[in-house]
C-alpha positions, 0 to 999 in steps of 0.5 A: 522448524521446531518450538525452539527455533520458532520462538527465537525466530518470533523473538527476533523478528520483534524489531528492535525499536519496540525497545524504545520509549512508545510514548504516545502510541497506545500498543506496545506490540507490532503483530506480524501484519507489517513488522514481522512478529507472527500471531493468527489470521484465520482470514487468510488474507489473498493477495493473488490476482482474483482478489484484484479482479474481485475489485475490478468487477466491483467497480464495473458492478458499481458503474453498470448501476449507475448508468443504467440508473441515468439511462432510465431517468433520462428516458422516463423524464420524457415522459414524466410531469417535471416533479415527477421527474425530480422525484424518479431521480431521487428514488433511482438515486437511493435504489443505487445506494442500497443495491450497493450496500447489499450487493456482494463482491462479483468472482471470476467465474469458468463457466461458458458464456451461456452458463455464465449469464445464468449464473450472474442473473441468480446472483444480482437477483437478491441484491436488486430486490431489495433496491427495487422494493426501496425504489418503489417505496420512495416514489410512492411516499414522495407523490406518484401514483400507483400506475406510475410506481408500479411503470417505473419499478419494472422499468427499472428491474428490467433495465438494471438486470439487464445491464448488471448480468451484461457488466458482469459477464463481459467482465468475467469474459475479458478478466479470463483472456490469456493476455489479460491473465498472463499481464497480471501474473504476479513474480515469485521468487523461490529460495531452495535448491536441487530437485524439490525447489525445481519442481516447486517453481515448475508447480508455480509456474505450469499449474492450474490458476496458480497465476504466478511466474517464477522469476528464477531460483535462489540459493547462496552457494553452489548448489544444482539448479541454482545460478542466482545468490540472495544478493541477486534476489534483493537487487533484482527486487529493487529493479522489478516489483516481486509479488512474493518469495517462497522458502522452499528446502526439501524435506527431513533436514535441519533448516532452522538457522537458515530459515532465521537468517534469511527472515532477517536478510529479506527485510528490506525487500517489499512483498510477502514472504512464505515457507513450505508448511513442513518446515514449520510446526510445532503446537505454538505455530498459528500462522496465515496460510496463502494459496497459489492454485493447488499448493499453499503456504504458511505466511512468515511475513506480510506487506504492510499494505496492500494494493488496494490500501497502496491505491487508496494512499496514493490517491489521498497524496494526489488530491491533497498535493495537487490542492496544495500546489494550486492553493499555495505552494506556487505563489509561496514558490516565488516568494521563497525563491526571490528571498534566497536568490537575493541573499546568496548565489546558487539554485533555488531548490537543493536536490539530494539522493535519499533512500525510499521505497523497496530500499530505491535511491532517488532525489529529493527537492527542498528549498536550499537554506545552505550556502551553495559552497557548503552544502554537503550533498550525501550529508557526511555531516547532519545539520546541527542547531546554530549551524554555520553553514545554513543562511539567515534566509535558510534558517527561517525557511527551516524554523517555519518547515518551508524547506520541505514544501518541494517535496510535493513534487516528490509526492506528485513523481509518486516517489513519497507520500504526504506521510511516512517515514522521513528519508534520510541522506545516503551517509547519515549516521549515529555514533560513527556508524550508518543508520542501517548498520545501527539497527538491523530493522532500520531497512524496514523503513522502506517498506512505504514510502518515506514521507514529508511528515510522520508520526515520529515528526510530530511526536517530537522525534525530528532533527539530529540524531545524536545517539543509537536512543534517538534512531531506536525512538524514531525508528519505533514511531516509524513501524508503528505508523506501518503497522496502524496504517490508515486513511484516517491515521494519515489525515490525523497527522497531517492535521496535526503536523499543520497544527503545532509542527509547523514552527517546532522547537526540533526544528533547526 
């Protein structure tokens, strides 16, 4: 891809929303790292399975230590005075935390059994100095004598070394097995055609720790080797998660174009997207480059999350939705419905299909605030303010946002998060056309999962959209939530949707 064609690409890869008013948001740019402008990542960062055992390794380091932790102070308090006792335990406690700090991330190893024992005793050694010193240190300062320091410290080398190089090995020895490698290959699909993409694929698939299974090749029209369009590669995306997509077009042609539409094309599709590096250069290309095995790739898109952030998301939705279930969403529950059920007939919740993650429909729950005779399931019509349709009890519960509360349980399904993106019905539209049509980047929404509040909510951009303005300026929050994302980030808002946008003037 020349200069030209980059520069257009990088262009258009801007979304359009940026164009909006970003009023309340300090950047004014989305980088590439989720909504598709390209800049540097000398980093590189590697989705491929060794980063995600690189963390399974760490939790068992983290765990081995611990224990071992345990097992010496409830060996030794046997044999300790009481105080003492307390005071072991207090030091083991610290020791674990600062081998924690100076510990490093353990890798995947090949080497034999023998050579890999040898190899992890190397590496724990300069990590658990340093705990063992603080231990030490701590048991003298609080009152132990010098026989019982210089006792417990050897203990604890010999019992921590112990079981850290047997953690580490085993771990090594299990993350190595064929079925545990083959369980977590992750899918790529490849876009090209004839004999280049077919030995790209076989590369991917038969190469050493590439670690990747090739879903299938895609091109549209006919072309040898090739049985599958780019319309097979979305659908089948929204069936099975696919790791990433490689463009892979031979050699010496002009790909340009092509290369720019499919770009814009694989916006709605969750997962990295990469290219051969001879079909990109030019002295401005500065692109992140991704390795499987021995071939690599320069990164034109990224997930906005990652797994481990993805983990963590999920794991703040599950702690806060189960609390808030517990504490009062259940006894509001009975509330609410009684309420309804005594002003009008028909079910207490109003299950509509919207769109989320990876562009998959599912149901959502809401309290209904509608007359059951005029409720508009795939809301052909959006809700307006004075709406005649909403009930007296309705228009409460949506003044107050009580309507949404169900959709914890969407959150509990782990079809939406606490925040996001809020998802909008099949047949929403802004002047006369859908919200996908509209704007082009819209799709790129359903890269996380759409949320019960957001950044666009609480900067004002709720209720009807009126105009393609009102779609560019949600839209705008929505990409810049994906961009920023953080644990931090989700807290802020949460607390600041509890704060002010509980009762709402956008709120109707």
């Amino acid at each position: 891809m020349n200069d030209s064609s980059f520069s257009r690409l990088r262009r258009q890869s801007i979304p359009e929303a940026t164009l909006a008013s970003n009023e309340g948001w300090p950047g004014q740019q989305f980088g590439y790292y989720g909504a598709g402008e390209f800049q540097p990542d000398p980093a590189s960062r590697d989705h491929g399975d060794a980063r995600k055992f690189q963390w399974v390794l760490r939790l068992v380091d983290v765990a081995a230590i611990a224990m071992m932790a345990l097992v010496v102070t409830y060996l030794e308090a046997r044999t300790l005075p009481h105080q003492h006792a307390v005071w072991l335990s207090v030091a083991n406690l610290v020791s674990v935390l600062v081998y924690c700090l100076c510990s490093r991330h353990p890798t995947l190893s090949e080497r034999s059994l023998p050579g890999l024992i040898l190899q992890q005793f190397v590496l724990v050694t300069p990590s658990l100095l340093p705990a063992v010193i603080v231990q030490a240190g701590i048991f003298s300062w609080l009152g132990a004598s010098g026989q019982d320091v210089w006792r417990e410290s050897i203990v604890w080398t010999v019992v921590s070394m112990a079981g850290l190089v047997a953690s580490r090995s085993g771990g090594n020895f299990l993350l190595r097995r064929d079925s545990v490698q083959q369980r977590n290959r992750r899918k790529v699909a490849i876009i090209g055609y004839g004999d280049y993409a077919a030995r790209v694929a076989d590369r991917l698939n038969n190469g050493p720790r590439t670690g990747v299974s090739v879903v299938g090749i895609f091109h549209d029209g006919a072309a040898r080797g090739v049985n599958q369009t780019i319309d097979d590669l979305i659908n089948i995306s929204r069936q099975t998660q696919i790791h990433g997509i490689v463009i892979a077009y031979p050699p010496g042609a002009g790909h340009e174009d092509e290369i720019l539409n499919l770009t814009l094309r694989l916006r709605c599709i969750f997962c990295d997207v990469l290219v051969m590096p001879h079909l990109v250069h030019g002295p401005d290309v500065a692109l992140p480059i991704q390795s499987f095995g021995a071939m690599s790739f320069m990164v034109l898109r990224r997930c906005p999350l990652d797994e481990a952030q993805l983990f963590a998301k999920r794991a703040l939705d599950l702690a806060v939705s189960l609390v808030a279930c517990v504490t009062f969403f259940l006894p509001l529950f009975v509330i609410v419905a009684a309420a309804i059920k005594l002003e009008s007939r028909g079910p207490v919740l109003f299950r509509q299909p919207r769109r989320g993650f990876n562009n998959v429909n599912f149901t959502v729950f809401k309290f209904r605030t509608m007359y059951t005779c005029q409720t508009d399931l795939f809301s052909d019509r959006q809700t307006s303010r004075g709406d005649p349709r909403v009930t007296r009890v309705g228009r409460w519960l949506r003044r107050l946002s009580i309507d949404e509360l169900p959709q914890i349980l969407n959150v509990l399904r782990g079809e939406m998060s606490l925040v996001g993106p809020r998802p909008h019905a099949l047949n929403t539209r802004v002047e006369g056309e859908l919200l996908s049509d509209a704007i082009g980047d819209y799709l790129m929404r359903y890269q996380v999962k759409p949320g019960i509040t957001g950044w666009a909510q609480i900067n004002g951009s709720r209720g009807e959209l009126l105009t393609r303005e009102d779609l560019r300026r949600r839209l705008a929050y929505d990409l810049a939530y994906i961009q920023y994302w953080s644990i931090w980030f989700d807290l802020k808002i949460m607390a600041i949707t509890a704060a002010r946008e509980i009762v709402s003037k956008h709120a109707f």
